[in-house]
LUMMI-551825 format. One line per field, with one value per residue (C-alpha): residue number from 1; x, y, z. Coordinates in nm, 3 decimals, m for minus. Last residue first. Example, Ala and Ser with C-alpha at 12.3 -4.5 7.8 and 13.67 -1.06 7.14 Angstrom:
# LUMMI-551825
pos	[2; 1] $
c1	[1.367; 1.230] $
c2	[m0.106; m0.450] $
c3	[0.714; 0.780] $
END
This chain:
# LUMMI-551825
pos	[450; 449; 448; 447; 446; 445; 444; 443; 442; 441; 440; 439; 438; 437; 436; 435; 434; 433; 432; 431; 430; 429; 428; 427; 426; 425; 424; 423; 422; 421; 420; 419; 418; 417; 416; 415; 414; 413; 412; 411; 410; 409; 408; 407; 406; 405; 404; 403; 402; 401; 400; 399; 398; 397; 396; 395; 394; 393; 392; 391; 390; 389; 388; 387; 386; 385; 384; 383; 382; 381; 380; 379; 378; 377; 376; 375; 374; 373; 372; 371; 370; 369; 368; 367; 366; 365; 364; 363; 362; 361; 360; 359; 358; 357; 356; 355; 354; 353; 352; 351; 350; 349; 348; 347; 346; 345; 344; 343; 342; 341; 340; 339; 338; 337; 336; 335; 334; 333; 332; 331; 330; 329; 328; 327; 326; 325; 324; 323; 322; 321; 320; 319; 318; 317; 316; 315; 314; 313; 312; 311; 310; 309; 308; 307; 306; 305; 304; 303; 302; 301; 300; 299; 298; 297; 296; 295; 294; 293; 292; 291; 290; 289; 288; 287; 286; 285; 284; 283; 282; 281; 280; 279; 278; 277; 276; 275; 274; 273; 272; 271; 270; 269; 268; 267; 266; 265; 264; 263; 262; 261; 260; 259; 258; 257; 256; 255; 254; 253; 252; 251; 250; 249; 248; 247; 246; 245; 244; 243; 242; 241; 240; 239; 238; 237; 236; 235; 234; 233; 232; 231; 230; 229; 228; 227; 226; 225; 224; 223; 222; 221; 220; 219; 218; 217; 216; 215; 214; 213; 212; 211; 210; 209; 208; 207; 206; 205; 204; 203; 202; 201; 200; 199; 198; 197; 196; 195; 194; 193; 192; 191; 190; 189; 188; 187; 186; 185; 184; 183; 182; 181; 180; 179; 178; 177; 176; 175; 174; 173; 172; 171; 170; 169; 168; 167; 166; 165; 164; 163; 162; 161; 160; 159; 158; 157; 156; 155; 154; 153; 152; 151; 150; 149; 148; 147; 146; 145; 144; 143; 142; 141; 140; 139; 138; 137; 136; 135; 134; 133; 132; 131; 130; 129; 128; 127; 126; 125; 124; 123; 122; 121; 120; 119; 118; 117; 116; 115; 114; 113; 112; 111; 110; 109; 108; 107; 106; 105; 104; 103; 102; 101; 100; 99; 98; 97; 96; 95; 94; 93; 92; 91; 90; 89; 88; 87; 86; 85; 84; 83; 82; 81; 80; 79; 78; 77; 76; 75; 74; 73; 72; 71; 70; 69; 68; 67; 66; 65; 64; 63; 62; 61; 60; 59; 58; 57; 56; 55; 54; 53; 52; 51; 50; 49; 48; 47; 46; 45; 44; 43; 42; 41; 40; 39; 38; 37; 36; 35; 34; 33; 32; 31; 30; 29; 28; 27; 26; 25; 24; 23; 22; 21; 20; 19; 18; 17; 16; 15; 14; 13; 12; 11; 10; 9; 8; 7; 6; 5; 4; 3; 2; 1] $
c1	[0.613; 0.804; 0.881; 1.001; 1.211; 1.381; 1.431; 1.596; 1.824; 1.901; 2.018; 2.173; 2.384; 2.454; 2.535; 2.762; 2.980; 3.000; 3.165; 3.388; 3.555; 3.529; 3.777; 3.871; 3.459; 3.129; 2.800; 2.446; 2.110; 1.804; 1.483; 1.195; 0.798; 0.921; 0.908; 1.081; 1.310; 1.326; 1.662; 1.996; 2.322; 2.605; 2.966; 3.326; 3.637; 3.594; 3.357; 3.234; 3.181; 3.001; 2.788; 2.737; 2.613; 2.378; 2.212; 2.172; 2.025; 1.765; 1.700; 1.601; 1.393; 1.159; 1.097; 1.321; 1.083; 0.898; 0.513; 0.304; 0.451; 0.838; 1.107; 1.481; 1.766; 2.123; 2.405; 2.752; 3.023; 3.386; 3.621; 3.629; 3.898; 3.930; 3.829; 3.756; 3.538; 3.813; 4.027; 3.756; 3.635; 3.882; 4.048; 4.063; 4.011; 3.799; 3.589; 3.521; 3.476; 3.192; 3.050; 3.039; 2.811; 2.606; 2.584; 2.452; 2.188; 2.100; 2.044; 1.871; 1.829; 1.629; 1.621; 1.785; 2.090; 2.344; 2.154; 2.337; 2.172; 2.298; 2.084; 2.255; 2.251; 2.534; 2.348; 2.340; 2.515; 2.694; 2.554; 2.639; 2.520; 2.361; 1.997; 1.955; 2.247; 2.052; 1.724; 1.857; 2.000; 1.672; 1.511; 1.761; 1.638; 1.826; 1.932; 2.184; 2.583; 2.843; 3.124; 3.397; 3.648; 4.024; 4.139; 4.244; 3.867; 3.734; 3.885; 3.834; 3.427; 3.383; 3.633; 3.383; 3.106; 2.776; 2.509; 2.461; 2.345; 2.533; 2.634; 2.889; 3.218; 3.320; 2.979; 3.039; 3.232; 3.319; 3.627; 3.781; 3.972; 3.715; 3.462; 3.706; 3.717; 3.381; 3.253; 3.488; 3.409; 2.989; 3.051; 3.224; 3.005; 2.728; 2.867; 3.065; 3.008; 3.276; 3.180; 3.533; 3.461; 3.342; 2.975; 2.761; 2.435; 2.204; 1.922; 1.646; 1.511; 1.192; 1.212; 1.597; 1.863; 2.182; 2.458; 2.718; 3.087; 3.328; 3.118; 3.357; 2.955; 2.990; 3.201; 2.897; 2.618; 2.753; 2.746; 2.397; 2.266; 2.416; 2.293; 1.995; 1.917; 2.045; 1.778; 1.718; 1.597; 1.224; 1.303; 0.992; 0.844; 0.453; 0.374; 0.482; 0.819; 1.030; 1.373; 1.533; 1.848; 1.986; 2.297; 2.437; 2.694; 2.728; 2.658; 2.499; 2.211; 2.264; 2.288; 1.949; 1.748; 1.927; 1.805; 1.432; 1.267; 1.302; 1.338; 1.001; 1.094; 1.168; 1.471; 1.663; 1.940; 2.211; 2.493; 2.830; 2.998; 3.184; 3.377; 3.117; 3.005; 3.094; 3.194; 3.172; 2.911; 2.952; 2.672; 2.408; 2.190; 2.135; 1.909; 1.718; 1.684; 1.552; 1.359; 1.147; 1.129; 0.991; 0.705; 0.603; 0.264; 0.140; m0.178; m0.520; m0.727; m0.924; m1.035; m1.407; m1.504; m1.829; m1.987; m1.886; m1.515; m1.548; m1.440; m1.701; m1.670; m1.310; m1.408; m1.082; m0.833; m0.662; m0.686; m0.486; m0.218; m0.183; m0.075; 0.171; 0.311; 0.355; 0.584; 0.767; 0.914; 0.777; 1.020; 1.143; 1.010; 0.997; 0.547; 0.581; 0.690; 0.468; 0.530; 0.262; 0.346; 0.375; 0.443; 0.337; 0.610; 0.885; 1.026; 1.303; 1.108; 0.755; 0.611; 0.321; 0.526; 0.334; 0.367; 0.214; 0.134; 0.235; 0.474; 0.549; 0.915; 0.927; 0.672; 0.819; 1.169; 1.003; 0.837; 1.164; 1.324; 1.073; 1.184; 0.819; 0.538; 0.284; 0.275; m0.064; m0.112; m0.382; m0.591; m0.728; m1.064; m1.107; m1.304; m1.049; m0.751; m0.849; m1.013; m0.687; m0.539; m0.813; m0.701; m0.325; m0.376; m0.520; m0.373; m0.068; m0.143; 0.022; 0.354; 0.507; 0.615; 0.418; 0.355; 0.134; 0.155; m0.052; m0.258; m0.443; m0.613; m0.545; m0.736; m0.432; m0.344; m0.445; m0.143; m0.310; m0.630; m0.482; m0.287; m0.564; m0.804; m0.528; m0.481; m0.792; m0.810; m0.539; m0.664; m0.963; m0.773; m0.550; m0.242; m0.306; m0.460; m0.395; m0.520; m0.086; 0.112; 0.255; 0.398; 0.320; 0.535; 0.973; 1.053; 0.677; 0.344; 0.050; m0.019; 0.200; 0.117; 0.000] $
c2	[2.159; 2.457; 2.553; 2.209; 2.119; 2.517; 2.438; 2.099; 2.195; 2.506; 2.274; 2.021; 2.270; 2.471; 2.082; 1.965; 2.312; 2.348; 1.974; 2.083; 2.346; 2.203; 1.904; 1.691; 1.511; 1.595; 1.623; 1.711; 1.801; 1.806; 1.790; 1.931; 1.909; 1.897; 1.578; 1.321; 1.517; 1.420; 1.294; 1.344; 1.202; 1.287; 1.106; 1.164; 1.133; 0.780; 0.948; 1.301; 1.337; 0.975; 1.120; 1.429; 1.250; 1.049; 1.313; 1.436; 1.190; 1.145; 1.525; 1.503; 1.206; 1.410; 1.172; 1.396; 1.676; 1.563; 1.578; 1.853; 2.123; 2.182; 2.334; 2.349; 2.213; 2.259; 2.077; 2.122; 1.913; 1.986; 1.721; 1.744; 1.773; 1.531; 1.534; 1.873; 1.802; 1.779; 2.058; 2.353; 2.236; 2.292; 2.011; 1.898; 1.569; 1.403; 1.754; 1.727; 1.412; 1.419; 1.754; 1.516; 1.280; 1.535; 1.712; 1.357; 1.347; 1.654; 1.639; 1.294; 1.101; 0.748; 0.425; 0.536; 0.574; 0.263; 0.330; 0.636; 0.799; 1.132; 1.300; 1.623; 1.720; 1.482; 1.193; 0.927; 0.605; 0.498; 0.133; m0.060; m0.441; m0.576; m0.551; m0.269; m0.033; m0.119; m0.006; 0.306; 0.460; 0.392; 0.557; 0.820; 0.933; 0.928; 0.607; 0.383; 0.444; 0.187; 0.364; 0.116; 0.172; 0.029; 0.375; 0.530; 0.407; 0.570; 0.944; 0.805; 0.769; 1.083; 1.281; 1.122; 1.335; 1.209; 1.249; 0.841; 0.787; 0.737; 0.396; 0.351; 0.097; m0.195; m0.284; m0.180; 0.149; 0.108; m0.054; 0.279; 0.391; 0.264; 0.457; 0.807; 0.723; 0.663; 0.978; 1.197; 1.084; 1.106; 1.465; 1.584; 1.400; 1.554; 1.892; 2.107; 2.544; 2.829; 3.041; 3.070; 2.885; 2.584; 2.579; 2.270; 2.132; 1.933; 1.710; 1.522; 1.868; 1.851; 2.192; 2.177; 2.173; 2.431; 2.420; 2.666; 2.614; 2.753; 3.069; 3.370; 3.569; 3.723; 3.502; 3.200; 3.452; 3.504; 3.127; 3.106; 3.422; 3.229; 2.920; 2.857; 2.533; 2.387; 2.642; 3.019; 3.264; 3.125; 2.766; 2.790; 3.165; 3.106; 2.948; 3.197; 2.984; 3.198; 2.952; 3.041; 3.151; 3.030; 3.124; 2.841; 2.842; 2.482; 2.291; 1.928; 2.064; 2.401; 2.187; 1.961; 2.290; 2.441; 2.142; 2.059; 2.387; 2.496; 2.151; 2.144; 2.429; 2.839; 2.655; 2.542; 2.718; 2.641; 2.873; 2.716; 2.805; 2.556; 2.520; 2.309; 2.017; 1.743; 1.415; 1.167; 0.937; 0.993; 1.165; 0.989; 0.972; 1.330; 1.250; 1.012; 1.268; 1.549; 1.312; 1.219; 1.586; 1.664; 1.420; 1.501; 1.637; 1.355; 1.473; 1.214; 1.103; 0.841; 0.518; 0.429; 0.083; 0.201; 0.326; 0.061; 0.102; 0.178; m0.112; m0.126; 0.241; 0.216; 0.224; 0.237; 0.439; 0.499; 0.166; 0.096; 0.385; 0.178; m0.118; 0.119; 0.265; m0.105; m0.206; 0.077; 0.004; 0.230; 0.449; 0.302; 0.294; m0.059; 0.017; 0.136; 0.470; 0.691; 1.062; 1.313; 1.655; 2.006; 2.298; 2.656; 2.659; 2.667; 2.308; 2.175; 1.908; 1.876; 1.783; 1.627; 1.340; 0.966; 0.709; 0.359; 0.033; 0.201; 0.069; 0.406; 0.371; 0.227; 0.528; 0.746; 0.708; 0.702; 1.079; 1.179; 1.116; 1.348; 1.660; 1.734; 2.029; 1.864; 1.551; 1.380; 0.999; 0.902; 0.577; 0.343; 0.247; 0.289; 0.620; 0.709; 0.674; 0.914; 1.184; 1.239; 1.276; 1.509; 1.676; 1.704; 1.835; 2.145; 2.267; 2.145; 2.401; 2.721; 2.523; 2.483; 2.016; 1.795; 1.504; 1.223; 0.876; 0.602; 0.342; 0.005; m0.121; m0.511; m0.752; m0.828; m0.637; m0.298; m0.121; m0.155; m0.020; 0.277; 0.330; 0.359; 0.589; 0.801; 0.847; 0.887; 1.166; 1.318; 1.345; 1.511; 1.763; 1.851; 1.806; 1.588; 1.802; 2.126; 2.242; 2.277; 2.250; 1.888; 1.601; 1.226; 1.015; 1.073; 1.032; 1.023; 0.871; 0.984; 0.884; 0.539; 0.315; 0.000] $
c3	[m1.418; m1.603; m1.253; m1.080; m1.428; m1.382; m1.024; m1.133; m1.313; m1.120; m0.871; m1.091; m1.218; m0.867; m0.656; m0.983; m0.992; m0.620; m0.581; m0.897; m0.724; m0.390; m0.551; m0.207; m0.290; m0.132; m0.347; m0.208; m0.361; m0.134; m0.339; m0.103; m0.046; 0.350; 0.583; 0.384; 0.175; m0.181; m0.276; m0.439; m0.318; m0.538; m0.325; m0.419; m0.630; m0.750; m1.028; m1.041; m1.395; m1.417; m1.126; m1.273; m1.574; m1.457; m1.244; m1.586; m1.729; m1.418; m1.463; m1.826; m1.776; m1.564; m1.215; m0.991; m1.056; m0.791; m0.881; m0.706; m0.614; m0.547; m0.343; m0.428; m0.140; m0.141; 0.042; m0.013; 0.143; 0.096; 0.282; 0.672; 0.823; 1.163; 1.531; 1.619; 1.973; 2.210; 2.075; 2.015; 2.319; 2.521; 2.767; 3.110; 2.942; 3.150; 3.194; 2.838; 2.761; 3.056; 2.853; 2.509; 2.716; 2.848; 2.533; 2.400; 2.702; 2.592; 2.253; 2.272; 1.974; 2.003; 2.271; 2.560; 2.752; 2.660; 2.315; 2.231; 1.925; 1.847; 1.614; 1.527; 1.188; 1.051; 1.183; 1.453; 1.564; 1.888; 2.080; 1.791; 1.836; 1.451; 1.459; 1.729; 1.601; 1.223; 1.353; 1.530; 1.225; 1.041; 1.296; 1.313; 0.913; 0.569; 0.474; 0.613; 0.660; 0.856; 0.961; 1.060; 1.341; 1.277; 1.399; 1.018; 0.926; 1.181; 1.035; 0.683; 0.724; 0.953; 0.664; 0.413; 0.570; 0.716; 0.474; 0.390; 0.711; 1.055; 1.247; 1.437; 1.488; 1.590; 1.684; 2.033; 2.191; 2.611; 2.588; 2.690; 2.439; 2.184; 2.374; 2.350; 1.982; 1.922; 2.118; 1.943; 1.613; 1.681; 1.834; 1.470; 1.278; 1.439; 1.395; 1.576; 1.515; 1.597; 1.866; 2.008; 2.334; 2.096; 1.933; 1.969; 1.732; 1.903; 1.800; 2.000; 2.158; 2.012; 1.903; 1.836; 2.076; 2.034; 2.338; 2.344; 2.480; 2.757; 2.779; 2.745; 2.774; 2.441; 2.281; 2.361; 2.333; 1.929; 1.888; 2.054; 1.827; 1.490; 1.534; 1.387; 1.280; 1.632; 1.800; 1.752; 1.475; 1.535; 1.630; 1.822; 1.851; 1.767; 2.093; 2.289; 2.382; 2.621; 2.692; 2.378; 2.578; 2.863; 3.033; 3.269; 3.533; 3.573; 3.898; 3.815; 3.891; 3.679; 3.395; 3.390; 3.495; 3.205; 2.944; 3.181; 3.134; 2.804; 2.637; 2.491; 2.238; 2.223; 2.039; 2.381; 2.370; 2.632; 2.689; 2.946; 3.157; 3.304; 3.641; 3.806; 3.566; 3.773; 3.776; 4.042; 3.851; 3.475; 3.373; 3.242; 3.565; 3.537; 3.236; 3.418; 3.713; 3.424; 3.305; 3.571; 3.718; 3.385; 3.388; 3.758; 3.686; 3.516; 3.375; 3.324; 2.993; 3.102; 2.806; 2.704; 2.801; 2.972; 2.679; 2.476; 2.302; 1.926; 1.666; 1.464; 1.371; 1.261; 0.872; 0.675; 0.586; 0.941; 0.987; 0.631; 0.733; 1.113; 0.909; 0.693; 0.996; 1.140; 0.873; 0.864; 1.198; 1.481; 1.687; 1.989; 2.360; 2.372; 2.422; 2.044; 1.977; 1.754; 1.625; 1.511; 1.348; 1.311; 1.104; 1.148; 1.404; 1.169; 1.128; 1.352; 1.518; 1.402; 1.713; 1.868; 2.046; 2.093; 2.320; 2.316; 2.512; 2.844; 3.097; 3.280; 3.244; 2.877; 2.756; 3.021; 2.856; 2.504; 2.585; 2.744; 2.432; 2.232; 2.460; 2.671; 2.632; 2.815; 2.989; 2.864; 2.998; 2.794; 2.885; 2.534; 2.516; 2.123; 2.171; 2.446; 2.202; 1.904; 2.170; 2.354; 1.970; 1.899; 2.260; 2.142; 1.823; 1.869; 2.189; 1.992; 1.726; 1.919; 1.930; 2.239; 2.201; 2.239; 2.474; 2.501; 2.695; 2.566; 2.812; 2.805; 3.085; 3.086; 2.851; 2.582; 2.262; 2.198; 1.992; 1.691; 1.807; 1.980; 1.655; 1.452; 1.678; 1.761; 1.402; 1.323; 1.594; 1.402; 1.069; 1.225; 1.393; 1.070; 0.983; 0.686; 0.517; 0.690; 1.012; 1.070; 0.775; 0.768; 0.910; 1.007; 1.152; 1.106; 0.712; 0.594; 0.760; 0.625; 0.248; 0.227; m0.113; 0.000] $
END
């Protein structure tokens, strides 16, 4: 079955928009309650969001989804998305879900499902849920006095914010550091400094007012430029950039200057490896991650083993074959000796520990090898992807053939946004800029004349 709903990470859109909208979402919960019901005890989902204005929209058609099917809700409010799978696994529920769209502009959002392991759901199960979700659910409505409770756990955050805590190397402090945390005007604004300050850093926060209109507005790990300038500002020892959902980060060193995910996943794998504490050999990131991540692990008998775009798929292949380090170049850091998708914090925390080990800078812990030039470029579309025109597919072709041995052309549609993201890396920048502009305006003229 072809899949209409669920994309890249759930389901994702412009808010009260097909399929964003309230009734789209109280099919949902209906679907996935019902999928998830197996077995006569009380079932129960736990629901969180993120601050944007539509999750007071969302979140009760959800709440409406699983009661009509006899399933409990557990909201939390405004909540990181690996909090929500903590108290998912914690809390024994059957389900949890994040309202969220992650990095997008506020006039986004979006519905993500973990299964009752806390992980993200296989695409299996999406597409099972798709066919409820399509299909007439009325025969399958609790009885009157079957319908499921919607209640508020007040001490959601504290949870976290202990299990978060409980990361950090015992002994180890952060006192000493100062250090800027942005938390996106997102659903980390309370817990990331609170997280911090307990374990007795000096911390400035910024992007800690969410108005519901403000997330990742200017701020947040795709905005950088205000935490990097706090950092000099301030002689902070390093800045800390979450996204909405606060399952990304992005770092800046004590001279403002930006560390990737690549960067973070090579320092984590080689101080593991030191240790004895890295499995799999190796880690796991997706076919964006920089040939300098690939050589650098390579040159320590570490293997980088790529997948598709998306942490999920990341996460799969750490489950199936022993890696307990994997993530992407944008920030998922996936650590599964802490939990069961990408935490930004819990990663800082880990990168932090290094840190303090080390007795080190930033700038010199986190910089782990050269990268080779990487450009990335997206163009927008409506209604069919231009990649489909025979004219593009030749010349993809023939960038490739130009390109050769000397680098990678990945092009793809993006699985939350109606984009084409174009990106070559290769030692030649001259040439990598000269495939990613012609294929770009390629493209954009293909997406215009279509």
């Amino acid at each position: 079955m072809e899949r209409q709903f669920f994309g890249t990470d759930g389901i994702r859109g412009l808010a009260n928009t097909w399929p964003m909208t309230a009734e789209i979402a109280v099919r949902a919960g209906m679907a996935a309650g019902l999928q998830f019901t197996r077995g006569d005890h009380r079932h129960r989902v736990v629901v969180g969001k993120d601050t944007r204005l539509s999750g007071y929209m969302l979140e009760p058609a959800l709440t409406a989804g699983f009661t009509s099917v006899g399933m409990d809700v557990i909201l939390v409010g405004p909540m990181p998305t690996p909090a929500v799978a903590l108290l998912t696994r914690s809390l024994r529920a059957d389900l949890g879900v994040v309202i969220s769209a992650s990095h997008n502009q506020y006039s986004d959002n979006g519905i993500k499902l973990f299964g009752p392991d806390g992980y993200k759901l296989s695409d299996r199960i999406e597409t099972e849920i798709e066919a409820r979700m399509q299909s007439d659910m009325t025969g399958s409505l609790a009885k009157p006095a079957n319908l499921g409770r919607a209640m508020r756990l007040d001490d959601a955050p504290g949870r976290y914010i202990e299990a978060a805590k409980a990361t950090f190397p015992t002994g180890r402090r952060l006192d000493g550091l100062k250090i800027v945390i942005d938390c996106a005007n997102g659903a980390a604004y309370k817990v990331a400094p609170t997280v911090l300050w307990e374990l007795e850093a000096e911390v400035i926060p910024i992007g800690v007012d969410p108005d519901g209109f403000n997330i990742n507005q200017d701020c947040g790990s795709t905005h950088t430029d205000y935490m990097c300038e706090q950092v000099v500002a301030h002689g902070a020892d390093l800045g800390i950039a979450l996204d909405g959902d606060a399952d990304r980060l992005i770092l800046a060193d004590e001279n403002g200057q930006l560390v990737d995910g690549d960067q973070l996943m090579a320092a984590v794998a080689d101080y593991w490896a030191e240790t004895g504490d890295l499995k799999g050999g190796g880690i796991v990131a997706t076919v964006m991650s920089n040939l300098g991540l690939e050589r650098h692990l390579a040159n320590r008998g570490l293997e980088l083993v790529r997948t598709q775009v998306g942490d999920r798929y990341v996460v799969e292949h750490m489950r199936q074959h022993g890696f307990n380090v994997g993530g992407e170049q944008s920030g998922h850091i996936v650590m599964s000796d802490f939990g069961t998708t990408g935490d930004g914090l819990v990663a800082a925390l880990q990168i932090l520990a290094l840190v303090v080990a080390e007795s080190r800078p930033v700038s010199e812990v986190c910089r782990r090898f050269e990268g080779v030039p990487q450009l990335l470029k997206n163009v927008r579309y409506a209604g069919v992807s231009p990649l489909e025109s025979p004219r593009i597919k030749e010349a993809i072709h023939a960038q490739r053939s130009r390109l050769g041995d000397q680098g990678r052309l990945l092009i793809r549609p993006s699985g939350t946004e109606p984009l084409i993201r174009v990106m070559a890396e290769g030692d030649d920048e001259e040439m990598i800029v000269s495939i990613v502009d012609e294929l770009i305006d390629m493209i954009g003229d293909v997406a215009t004349a279509g």
